[in-house]
DOSERO-790175 format. One record per residue (C-alpha): x, y, z; residue in one letter. Coordinates in steps of 0.1 Angstrom, whole numbers, padded with zeros to 4 digits, always signed. Example, Ala and Ser with C-alpha at 12.3 -4.5 7.8 and 13.67 -1.06 7.14 Angstrom:
<sites>
+0123-0045+0078A+0137-0011+0071S
</sites>
This chain:
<sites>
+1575+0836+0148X+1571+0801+0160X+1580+0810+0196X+1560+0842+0213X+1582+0850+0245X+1557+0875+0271X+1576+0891+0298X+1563+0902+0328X+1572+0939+0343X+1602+0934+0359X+1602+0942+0399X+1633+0947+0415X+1659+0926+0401X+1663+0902+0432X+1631+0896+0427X+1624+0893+0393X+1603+0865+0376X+1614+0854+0338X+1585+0837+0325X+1588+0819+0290X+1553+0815+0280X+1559+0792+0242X+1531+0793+0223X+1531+0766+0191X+1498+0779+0170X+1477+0754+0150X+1492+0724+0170X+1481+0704+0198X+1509+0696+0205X+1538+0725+0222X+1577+0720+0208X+1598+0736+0230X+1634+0748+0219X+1660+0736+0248X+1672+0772+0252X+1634+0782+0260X+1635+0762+0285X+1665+0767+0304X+1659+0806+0299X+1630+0799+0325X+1643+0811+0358X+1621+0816+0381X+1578+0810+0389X+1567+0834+0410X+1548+0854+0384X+1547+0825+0359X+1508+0826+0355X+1503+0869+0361X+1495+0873+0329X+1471+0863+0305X+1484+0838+0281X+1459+0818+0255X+1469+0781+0241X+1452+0773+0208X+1443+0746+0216X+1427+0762+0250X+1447+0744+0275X+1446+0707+0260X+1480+0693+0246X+1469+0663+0235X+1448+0646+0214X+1444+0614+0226X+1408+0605+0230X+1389+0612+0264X+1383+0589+0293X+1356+0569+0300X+1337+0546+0321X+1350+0517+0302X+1386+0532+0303X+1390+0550+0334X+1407+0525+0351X+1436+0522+0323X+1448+0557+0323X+1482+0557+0307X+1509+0549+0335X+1546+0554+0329X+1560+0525+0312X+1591+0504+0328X+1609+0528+0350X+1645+0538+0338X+1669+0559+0360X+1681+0581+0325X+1672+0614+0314X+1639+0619+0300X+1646+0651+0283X+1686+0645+0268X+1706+0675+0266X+1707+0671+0230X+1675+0677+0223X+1662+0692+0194X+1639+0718+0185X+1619+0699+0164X+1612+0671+0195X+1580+0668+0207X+1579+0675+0244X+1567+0645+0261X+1558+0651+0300X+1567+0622+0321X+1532+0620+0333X+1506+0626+0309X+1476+0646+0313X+1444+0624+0317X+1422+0649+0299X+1390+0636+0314X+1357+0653+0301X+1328+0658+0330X+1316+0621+0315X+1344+0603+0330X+1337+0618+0364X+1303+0615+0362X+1304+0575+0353X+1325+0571+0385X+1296+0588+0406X+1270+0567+0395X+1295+0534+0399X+1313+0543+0427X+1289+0563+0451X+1252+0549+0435X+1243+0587+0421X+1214+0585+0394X+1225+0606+0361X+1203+0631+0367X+1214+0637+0405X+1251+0640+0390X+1237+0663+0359X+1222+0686+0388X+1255+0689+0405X+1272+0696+0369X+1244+0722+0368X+1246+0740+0402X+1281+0750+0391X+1278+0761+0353X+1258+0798+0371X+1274+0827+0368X+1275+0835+0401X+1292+0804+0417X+1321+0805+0388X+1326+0842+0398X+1333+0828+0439X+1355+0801+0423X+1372+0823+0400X+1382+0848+0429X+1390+0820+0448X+1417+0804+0426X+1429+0843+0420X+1434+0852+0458X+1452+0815+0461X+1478+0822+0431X+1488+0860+0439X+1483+0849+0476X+1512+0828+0467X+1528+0850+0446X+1532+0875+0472X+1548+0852+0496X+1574+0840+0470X+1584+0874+0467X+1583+0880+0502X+1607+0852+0510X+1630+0864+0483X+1630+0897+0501X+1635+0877+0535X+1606+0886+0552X+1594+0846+0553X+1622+0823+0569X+1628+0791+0572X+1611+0767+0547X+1581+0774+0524X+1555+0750+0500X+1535+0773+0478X+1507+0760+0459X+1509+0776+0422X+1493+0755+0400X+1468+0736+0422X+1439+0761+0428X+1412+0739+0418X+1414+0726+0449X+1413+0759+0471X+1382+0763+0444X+1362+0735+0452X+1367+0740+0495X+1356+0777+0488X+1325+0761+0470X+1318+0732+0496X+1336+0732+0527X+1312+0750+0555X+1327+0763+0584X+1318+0738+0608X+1338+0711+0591X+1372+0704+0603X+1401+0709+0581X+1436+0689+0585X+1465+0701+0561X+1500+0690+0557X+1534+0712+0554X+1516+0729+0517X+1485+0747+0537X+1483+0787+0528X+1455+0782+0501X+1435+0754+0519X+1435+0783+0550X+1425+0809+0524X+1400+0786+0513X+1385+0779+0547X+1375+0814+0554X+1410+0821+0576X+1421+0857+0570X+1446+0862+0546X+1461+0890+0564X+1467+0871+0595X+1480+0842+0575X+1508+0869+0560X+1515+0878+0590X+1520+0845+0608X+1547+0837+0578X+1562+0865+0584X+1567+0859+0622X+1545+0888+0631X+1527+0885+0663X+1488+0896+0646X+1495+0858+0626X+1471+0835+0630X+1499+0817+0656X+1512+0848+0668X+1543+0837+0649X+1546+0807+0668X+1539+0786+0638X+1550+0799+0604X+1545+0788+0570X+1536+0748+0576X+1514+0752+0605X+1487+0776+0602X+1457+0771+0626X+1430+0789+0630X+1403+0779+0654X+1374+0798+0646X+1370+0787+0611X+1381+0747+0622X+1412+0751+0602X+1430+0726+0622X+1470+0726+0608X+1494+0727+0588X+1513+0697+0597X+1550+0693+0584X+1553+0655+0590X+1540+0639+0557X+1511+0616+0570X+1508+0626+0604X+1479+0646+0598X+1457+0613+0589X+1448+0600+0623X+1443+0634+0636X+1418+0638+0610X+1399+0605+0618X+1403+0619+0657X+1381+0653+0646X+1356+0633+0626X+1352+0610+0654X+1344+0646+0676X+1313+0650+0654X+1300+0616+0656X+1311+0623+0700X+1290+0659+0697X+1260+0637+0681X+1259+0609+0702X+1263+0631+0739X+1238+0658+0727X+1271+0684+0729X+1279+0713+0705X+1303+0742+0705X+1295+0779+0719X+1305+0808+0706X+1339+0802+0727X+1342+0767+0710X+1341+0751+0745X+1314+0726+0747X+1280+0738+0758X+1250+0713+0768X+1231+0720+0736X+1228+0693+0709X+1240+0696+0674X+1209+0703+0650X+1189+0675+0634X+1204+0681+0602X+1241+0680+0614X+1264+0671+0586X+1298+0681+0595X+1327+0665+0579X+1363+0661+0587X+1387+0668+0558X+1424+0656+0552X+1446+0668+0526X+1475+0648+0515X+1501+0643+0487X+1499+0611+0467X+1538+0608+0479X+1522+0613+0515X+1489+0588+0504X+1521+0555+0502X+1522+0559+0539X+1511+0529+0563X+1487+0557+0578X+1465+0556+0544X+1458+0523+0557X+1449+0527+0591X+1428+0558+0581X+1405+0539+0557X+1406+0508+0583X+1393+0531+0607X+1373+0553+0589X+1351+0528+0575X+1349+0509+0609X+1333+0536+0627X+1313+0551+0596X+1332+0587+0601X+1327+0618+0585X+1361+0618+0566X+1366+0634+0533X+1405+0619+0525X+1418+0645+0497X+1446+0637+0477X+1466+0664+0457X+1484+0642+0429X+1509+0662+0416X+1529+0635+0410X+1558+0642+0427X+1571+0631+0461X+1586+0658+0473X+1606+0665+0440X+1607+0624+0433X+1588+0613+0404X+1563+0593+0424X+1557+0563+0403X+1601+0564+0407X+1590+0551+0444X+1551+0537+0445X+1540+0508+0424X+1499+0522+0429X+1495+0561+0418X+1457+0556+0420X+1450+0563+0455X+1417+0569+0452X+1413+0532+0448X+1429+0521+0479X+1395+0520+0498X+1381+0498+0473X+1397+0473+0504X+1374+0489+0532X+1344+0499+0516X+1352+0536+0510X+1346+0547+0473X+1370+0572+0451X+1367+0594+0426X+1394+0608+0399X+1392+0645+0389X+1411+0662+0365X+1429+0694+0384X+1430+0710+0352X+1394+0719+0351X+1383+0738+0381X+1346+0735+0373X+1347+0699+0372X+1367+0694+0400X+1338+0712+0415X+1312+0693+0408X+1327+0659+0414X+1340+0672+0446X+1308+0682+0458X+1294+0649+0450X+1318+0631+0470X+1314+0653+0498X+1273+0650+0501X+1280+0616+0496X+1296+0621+0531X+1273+0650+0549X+1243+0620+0541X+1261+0602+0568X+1271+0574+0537X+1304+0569+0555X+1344+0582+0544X+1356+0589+0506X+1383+0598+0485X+1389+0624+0461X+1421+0622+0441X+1428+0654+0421X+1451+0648+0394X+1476+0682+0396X+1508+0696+0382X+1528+0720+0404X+1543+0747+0387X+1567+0752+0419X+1594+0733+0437X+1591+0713+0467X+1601+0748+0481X+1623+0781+0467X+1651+0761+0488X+1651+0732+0471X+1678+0721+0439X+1653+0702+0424X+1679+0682+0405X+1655+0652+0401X+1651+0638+0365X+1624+0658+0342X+1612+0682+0365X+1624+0716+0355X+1612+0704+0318X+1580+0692+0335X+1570+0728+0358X+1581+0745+0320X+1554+0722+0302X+1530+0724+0331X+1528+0760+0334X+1515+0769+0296X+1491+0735+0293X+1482+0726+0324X+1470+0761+0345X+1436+0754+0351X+1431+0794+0359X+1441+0799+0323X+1418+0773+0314X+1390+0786+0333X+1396+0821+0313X+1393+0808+0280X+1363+0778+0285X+1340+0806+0297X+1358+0836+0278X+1352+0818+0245X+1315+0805+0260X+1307+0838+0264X+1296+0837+0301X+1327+0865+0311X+1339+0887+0292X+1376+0896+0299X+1374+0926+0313X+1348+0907+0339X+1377+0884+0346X+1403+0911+0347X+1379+0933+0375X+1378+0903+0397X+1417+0897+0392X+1424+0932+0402X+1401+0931+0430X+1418+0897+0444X+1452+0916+0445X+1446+0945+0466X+1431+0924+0486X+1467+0905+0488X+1479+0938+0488X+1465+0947+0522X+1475+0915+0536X+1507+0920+0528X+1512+0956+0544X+1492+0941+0572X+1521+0919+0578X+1545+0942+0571X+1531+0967+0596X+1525+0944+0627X+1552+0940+0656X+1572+0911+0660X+1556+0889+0692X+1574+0895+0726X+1606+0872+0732X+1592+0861+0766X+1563+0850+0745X+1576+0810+0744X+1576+0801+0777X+1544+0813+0782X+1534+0789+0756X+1552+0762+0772X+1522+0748+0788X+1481+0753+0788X+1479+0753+0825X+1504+0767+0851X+1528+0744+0864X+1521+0743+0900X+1480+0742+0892X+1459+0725+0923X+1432+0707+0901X+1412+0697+0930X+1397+0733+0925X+1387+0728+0889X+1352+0724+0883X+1334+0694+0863X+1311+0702+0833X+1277+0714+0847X+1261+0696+0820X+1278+0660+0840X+1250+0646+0854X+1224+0654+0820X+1247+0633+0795X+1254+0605+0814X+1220+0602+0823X+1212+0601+0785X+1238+0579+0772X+1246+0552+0802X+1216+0533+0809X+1207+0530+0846X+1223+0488+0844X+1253+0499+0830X+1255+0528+0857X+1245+0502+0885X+1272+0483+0877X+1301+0505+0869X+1289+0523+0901X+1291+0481+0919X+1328+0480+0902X+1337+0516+0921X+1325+0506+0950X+1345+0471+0952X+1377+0495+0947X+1371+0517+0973X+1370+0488+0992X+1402+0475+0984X+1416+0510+0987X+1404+0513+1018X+1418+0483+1030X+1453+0486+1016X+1450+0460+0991X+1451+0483+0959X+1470+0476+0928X+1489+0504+0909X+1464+0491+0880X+1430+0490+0899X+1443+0527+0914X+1442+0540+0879X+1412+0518+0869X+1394+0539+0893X+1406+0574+0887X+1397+0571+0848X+1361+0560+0858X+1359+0589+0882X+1371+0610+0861X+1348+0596+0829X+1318+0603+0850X+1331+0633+0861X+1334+0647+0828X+1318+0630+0799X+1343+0644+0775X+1367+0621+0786X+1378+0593+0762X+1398+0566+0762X+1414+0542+0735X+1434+0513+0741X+1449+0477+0730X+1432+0450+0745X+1406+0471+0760X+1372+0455+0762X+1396+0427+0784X+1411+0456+0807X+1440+0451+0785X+1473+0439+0804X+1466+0452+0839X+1430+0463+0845X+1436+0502+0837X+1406+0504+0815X+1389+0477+0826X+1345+0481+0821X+1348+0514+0803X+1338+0501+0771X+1311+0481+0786X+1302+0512+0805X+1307+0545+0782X+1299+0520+0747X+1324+0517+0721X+1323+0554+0710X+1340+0570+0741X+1362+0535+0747X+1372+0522+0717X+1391+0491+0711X+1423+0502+0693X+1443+0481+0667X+1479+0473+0670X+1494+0505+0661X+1497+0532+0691X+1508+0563+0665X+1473+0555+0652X+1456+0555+0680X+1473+0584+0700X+1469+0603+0668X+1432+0599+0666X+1434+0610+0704X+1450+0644+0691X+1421+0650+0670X+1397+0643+0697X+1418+0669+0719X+1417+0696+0694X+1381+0694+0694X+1370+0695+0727X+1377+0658+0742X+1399+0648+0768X+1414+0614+0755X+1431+0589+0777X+1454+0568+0759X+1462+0535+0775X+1494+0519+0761X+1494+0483+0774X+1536+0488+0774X+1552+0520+0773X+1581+0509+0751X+1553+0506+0725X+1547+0543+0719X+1580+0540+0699X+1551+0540+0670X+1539+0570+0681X+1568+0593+0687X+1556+0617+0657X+1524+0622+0668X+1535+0624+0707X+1564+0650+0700X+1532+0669+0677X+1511+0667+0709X+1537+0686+0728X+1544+0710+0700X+1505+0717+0694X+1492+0743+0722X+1529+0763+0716X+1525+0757+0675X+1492+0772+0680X+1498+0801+0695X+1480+0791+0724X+1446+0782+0705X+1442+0748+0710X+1447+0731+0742X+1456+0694+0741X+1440+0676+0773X+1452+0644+0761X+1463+0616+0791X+1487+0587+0780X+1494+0563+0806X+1508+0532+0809X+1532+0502+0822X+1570+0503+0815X+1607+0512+0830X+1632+0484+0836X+1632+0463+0869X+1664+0443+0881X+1662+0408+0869X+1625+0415+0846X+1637+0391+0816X+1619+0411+0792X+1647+0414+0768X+1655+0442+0749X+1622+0455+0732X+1606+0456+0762X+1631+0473+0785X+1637+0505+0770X+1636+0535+0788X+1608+0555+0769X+1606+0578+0794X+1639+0591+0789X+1630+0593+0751X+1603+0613+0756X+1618+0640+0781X+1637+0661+0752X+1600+0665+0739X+1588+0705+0745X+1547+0706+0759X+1547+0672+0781X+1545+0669+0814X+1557+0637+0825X+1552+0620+0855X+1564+0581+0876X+1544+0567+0898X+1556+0538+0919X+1526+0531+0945X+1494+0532+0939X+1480+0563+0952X+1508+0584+0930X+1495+0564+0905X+1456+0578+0914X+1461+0611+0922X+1484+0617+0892X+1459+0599+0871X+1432+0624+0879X+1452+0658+0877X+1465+0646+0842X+1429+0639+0832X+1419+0674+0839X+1451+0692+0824X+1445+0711+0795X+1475+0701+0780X+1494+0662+0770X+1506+0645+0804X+1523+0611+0798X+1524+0587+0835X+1547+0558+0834X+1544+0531+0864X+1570+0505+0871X+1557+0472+0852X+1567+0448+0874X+1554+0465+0904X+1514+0469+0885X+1499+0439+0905X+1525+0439+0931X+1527+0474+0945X+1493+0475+0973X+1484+0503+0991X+1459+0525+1005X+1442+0557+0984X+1435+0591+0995X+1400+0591+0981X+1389+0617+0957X+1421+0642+0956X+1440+0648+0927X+1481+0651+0934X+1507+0677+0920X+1523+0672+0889X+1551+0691+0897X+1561+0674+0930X+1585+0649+0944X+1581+0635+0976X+1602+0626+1006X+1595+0586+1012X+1624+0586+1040X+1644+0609+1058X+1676+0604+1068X+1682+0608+1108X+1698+0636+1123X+1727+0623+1137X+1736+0606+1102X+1730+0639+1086X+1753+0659+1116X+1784+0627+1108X+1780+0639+1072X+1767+0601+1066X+1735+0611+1051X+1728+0608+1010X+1702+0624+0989X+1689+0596+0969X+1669+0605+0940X+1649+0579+0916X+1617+0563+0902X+1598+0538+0892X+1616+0503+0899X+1641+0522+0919X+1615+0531+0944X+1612+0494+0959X+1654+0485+0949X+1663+0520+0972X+1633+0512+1000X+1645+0474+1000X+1680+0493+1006X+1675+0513+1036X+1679+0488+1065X+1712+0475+1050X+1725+0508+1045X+1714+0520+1079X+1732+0489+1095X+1767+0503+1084X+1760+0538+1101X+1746+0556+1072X+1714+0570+1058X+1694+0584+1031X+1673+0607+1024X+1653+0590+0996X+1634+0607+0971X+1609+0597+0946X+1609+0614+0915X+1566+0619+0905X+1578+0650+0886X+1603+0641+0858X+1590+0673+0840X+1590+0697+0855X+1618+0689+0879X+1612+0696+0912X+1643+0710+0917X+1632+0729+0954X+1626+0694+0971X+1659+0683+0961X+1680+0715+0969X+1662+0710+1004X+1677+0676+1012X+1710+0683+0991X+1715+0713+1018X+1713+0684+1043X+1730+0657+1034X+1755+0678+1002X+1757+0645+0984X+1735+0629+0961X+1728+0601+0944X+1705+0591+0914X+1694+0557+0908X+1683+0559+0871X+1660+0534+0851X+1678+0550+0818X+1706+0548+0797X+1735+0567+0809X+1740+0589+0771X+1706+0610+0769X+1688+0592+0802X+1665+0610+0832X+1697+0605+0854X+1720+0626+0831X+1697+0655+0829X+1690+0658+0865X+1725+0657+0874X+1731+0686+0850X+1706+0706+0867X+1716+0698+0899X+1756+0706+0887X+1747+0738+0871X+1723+0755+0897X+1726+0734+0931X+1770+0733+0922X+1777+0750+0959X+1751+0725+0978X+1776+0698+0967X+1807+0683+0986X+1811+0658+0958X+1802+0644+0926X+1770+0639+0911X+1768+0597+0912X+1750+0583+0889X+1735+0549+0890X+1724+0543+0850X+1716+0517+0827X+1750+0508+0805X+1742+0522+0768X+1745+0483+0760X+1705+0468+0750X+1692+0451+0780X+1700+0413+0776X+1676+0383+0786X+1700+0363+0804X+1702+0376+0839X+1739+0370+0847X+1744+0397+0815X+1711+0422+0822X+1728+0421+0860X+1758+0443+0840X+1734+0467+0824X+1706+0473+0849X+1715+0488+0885X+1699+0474+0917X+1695+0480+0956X+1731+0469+0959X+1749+0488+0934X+1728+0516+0962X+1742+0508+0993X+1776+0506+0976X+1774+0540+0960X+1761+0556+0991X+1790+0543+1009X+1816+0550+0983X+1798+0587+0991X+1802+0589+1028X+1837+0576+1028X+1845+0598+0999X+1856+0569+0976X+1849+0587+0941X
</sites>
């Protein structure tokens, strides 16, 4: 017959997998008949059984690529929004994919490794070599095997709903799992994106805890804290699973950067993976990988990545998985450059091109690359050239233009397990009952993973707010201890000048903070250099910095700690603070230092993921990471817009942070150090008109609350006895407007109690049911917008649990939802001031409301 259909066993039906397999013998190239192809329902079990292609796995002819030619492999032609495959089709057609295989032989990979990365031929013929053994092809075999009915499993699994929510499976790219199995070591740290179960298998993360953690079971890898796009797994360095295309690519660079950190302080992991006061060996040659989508690789991050990468010389192994599709979008629909691999032609960072097809291959050439990094050559990209037999995910239509007739094609010609069976079946190396032992074996072992899964408990409910934070709310970091190894590192890496001087810088701040004359930004200019000393894990990264950036905060750490531990950042903060997450996850303590806070707009992804990370993780990773910087909205600033936001407010809705105000300078200290020594993200915003303004004295050497308000004035007795007396709550600006306001207000026979708000998350909620039972009215003066601000959140809490404490309305003094203007007779409308105070607190008191 000219069609052979092979059907699989069926399972039960709600479950079952129709597989066309279309088989056109003596031609390269396969005909498919229109009803084959929408007969094909479903892929789960597209690849379970052994299928063999004359022409063993090739479709076309078309002659190979090489060096002279690899550059001109054939592109889609002039884009055009019709059809590719027309309903009429007919059965005589020749199927032509969208996006042609490239068919390259082991040549055309090894031309590009003596071009791109300076190999001689017979260093890239020993690589080719190292692979063709019987033994290795075996590991890669199972590999690709555990990754496909790995898969397998889980589609059927999510059919039966035991995995919720939304699932990538991998069917169709094993190669890739192949070649980590074959050259990843454990050591090296491994960023994913949203499509991560294989890459985990791959890593050496056990695949009955990764069952389990998609099927929400507390034994997962996140104790079902993280499901199917973020698995984690600490002791083999596999480091997410990350659902926001891209945002894995600074965190990445951040990890890498940890090696080159462990190197260059003499530090190393123990068996804890804390850092322990033993240097890395000699021969170190960790690596950071990233794996990312060629959809994923037309992100501005791709940029910054290979900017910074090559910069600092890191470690960094960029991956791309070209499948060609962006999400289900035919990516060359939406990107003018499909070959990725050459965007670090730019920086200095060499490529290669692999054919996904050929597992072997894809093998040696990655392995090439990935020396090329260990030998401390600097970053490189690998662009593996894929065809996923899957959808985006089992929920997804997948109504975009060719691509069920694509995933049809793809599955018969382009299965590199199917070609691995018949290049070394027909070569002689395996027989097929070889092949079929391993097979077998692989899928009990998915077998027990599955009724692992199956058989552990659900995690407790109560289990989330545990997870909340890394360290208790109400910690007193005064009592944690510094790293006993303090002393021995910075003896090694700060030279005795550099410590003479940063020690001469100290000492002048003291003085100042001794004498009153302290500005909010020397305050936290001193805790960071305390606290760098301190702990030599501590990092910082910043705009501006080697000039102390806008107001001194990290002034002489570069020229202090060197450029590794206080590096100079480029103009985007999601880059930055997303290199800081990396450095987090691997031991550091970042400080990030944004010069405004409005700016970390950029960075929202990566901040909201810094939040998310410890819970995500089921508690594996802490995130000591420390962002700090100038911002709110003062009366009568002239900033404009931009400049005037209230990011604060933006970031409150974000789970993990604890953020904090600080509106004098020894807040600004003392908060400064206990953020530093959380083990989980702080933010700390401080009024930026008040950085150089604000003076005051320091209490030397303690660390403050980050769960406490404070009482700056309390309202008299008398005024509280008349029922006179207000609780005023607010931050930042508001501090100065409501102090500036207490003489006026106390000359018409009222008071306040005025409290300043260090705490916006937590919410100290106790210090303000305290004055409320005083004074039973309250007021907020709010930096924010009055839709989603600080003010309307506290006056929730306050109405739903402090409702019997009151005798009147919550008032709220916000920002108008209207932008902040220039002009000041219009920013006078939006932004509330002293007197808009003393009115509200007599409006209060007289019970105008």
């Amino acid at each position: 017959p000219l069609f052979q259909y092979v059907l699989p066993p069926s399972p039960p039906l709600h479950h079952t997998a129709l597989n066309f397999f279309v088989e056109a013998p003596n031609s390269f190239n396969m005909q498919f008949r229109r009803s084959a192809i929408v007969a094909a329902l479903c892929v789960s079990a597209s690849t379970a059984f052994s299928f063999a292609p004359t022409n063993g796995g090739l479709t076309h002819s078309a002659s190979f690529i090489t060096n002279s030619n690899i550059d001109k492999r054939q592109n889609v032609g002039p884009l055009s929004m019709t059809a590719t495959v027309s309903e009429t089709t007919d059965a005589s057609d020749t199927f032509e994919p969208m996006r042609p295989p490239i068919n390259m032989p082991w040549t055309g990979i090894k031309d590009q490794l003596v071009e791109k990365f300076g190999y001689t031929p017979e260093e890239v013929d020993q690589y080719g070599s190292d692979v063709e053994t019987k033994e290795v092809l075996m590991k890669m075999y199972k590999s690709m095997q555990l990754a496909r009915g790995f898969e397998n499993a889980c589609n059927q699994a999510y059919m039966q709903g035991k995995i919720r929510g939304f699932m990538h499976l991998d069917n169709g790219q094993e190669s890739i799992p192949a070649l980590l199995d074959y050259a990843i070591i454990n050591g090296d740290k491994k960023y994913s994106y949203y499509r991560d179960h294989t890459h985990a298998l791959a890593s050496g993360v056990d695949p009955g805890a990764i069952m389990a953690e998609l099927c929400m079971k507390e034994t997962g890898t996140c104790k079902g804290a993280g499901g199917s796009m973020h698995i984690f797994d600490k002791e083999t360095y596999f480091q997410g699973g990350w659902a926001l295309v891209a945002e894995q690519l600074p965190y990445s660079a951040g990890a890498a950067k940890s090696i080159l950190l462990d190197r260059h302080l003499g530090l190393s992991d123990d068996e804890k993976i804390e850092k322990q006061n033993v240097a890395p060996p000699a021969d170190d040659d960790r690596i950071s990988v990233v794996f990312i989508g060629e959809g994923g690789s037309q992100n501005g991050r791709m940029a910054e990545i290979l900017n910074a990468a090559s910069k600092d010389n890191l470690p960094l192994l960029i991956l791309t998985i070209d499948n060609g599709r962006a999400i289900n979008t035919f990516t060359p629909d939406v990107a003018r450059n499909n070959d990725v691999y050459k965007q670090g032609e730019h920086y200095g960072v060499p490529g290669l091109l692999v054919d996904g097809l050929n597992a072997a291959d894809v093998a040696k050439g990655g392995k090439a690359v990935i020396d090329y990094i260990r030998k401390g050559k600097g970053p490189a990209m690998l662009q593996v050239h894929t065809y996923r037999f899957n959808g985006h995910s089992p929920a997804d239509p997948e109504h975009e233009r060719g691509r069920k007739d694509e995933k049809a094609w793809a599955r018969v010609e382009q299965d590199p397990i199917k070609q691995f069976e018949n290049k070394y079946i027909s070569s002689g190396l395996f027989t097929e009952d070889e092949l079929k032992a391993a097979r077998k074996e692989i899928l009990a072992d998915v077998k027990v993973a599955m009724k692992f899964a199956d058989d552990s408990p659900m995690p407790p409910a109560d289990l989330a707010k545990q997870l909340e934070f890394p360290d208790p709310v109400d910690t007193d970091y005064n009592l944690k201890a510094p790293p006993a190894f303090a002393d021995e590192v910075n003896s090694r890496t700060i030279s005795p000048e550099k410590m003479e001087n940063v020690k001469a810088h100290i000492e002048t701040l003291y003085a100042k903070a001794n004498a009153g004359d302290i500005s909010i930004g020397d305050a936290i200019n001193l805790a960071i250099h305390e606290e760098m000393l301190r702990d030599p894990t501590t990092t910082i990264h910043a705009e501006d910095l080697q000039a102390g950036s806008s107001y001194d905060i990290p002034k002489l750490t570069q020229q202090t700690y060197g450029q590794i531990r206080a590096a100079d950042e480029i103009i985007d903060e999601g880059h930055f603070i997303g290199k800081a997450l990396g450095e987090a996850m691997n031991g550091y303590r970042p400080i990030v230092e944004l010069m405004n806070t409005n700016f970390g707009i950029y960075g929202m992804a990566e901040i909201s993921s810094a939040g998310n990370t410890y819970a995500t993780t089921g508690g594996q990773f802490d995130m000591p990471m420390t962002i700090v910087g100038a911002g709110g909205t003062a009366p009568n600033q002239a900033l404009g817009a931009e400049h005037s936001q209230p990011f604060h407010a933006y970031v409150m809705g974000i789970p993990g942070l604890k953020i904090c105000s600080a509106a004098s300078p020894d807040a600004a200290y003392g908060i400064t150090k206990s953020m530093i020594r959380d083990n989980g993200p702080c933010f700390l915003f401080a009024p930026v008109k008040m950085m150089k303004e604000a003076k005051g004295k320091l209490d030397l050497g303690k660390c403050a609350p980050l769960n406490k308000a404070v009482l700056l004035h309390e309202a008299s007795e008398d005024s509280v006895k008349a029922g006179n007396a207000v609780t005023v709550l607010t931050y930042l600006h508001g501090v100065k407007e409501a102090q500036n306001s207490i003489d006026p207000v106390q000359e018409e026979g009222f008071d306040m109690d005025l409290i300043e708000l260090r705490a916006l998350k937590p919410l100290d909620i106790d210090t303000i049911a305290k004055s409320l039972a005083r004074t039973n009215k309250i007021c907020i003066l709010d930096e924010s917008t009055k839709s989603g601000g600080i003010g309307a959140t506290i006056s929730a809490q306050v109405s739903e649990e402090l409702f019997d404490l009151l005798d009147a309305p919550v008032k709220r003094l916000c920002m108008d939802d209207a932008p902040v203007p220039y002009a000041s007779s219009m920013e006078k409308a939006v932004v509330k001031r002293g007197e808009d105070l003393i009115q509200a607190v007599f409006d209060l008191c007289t019970n105008k409301y």
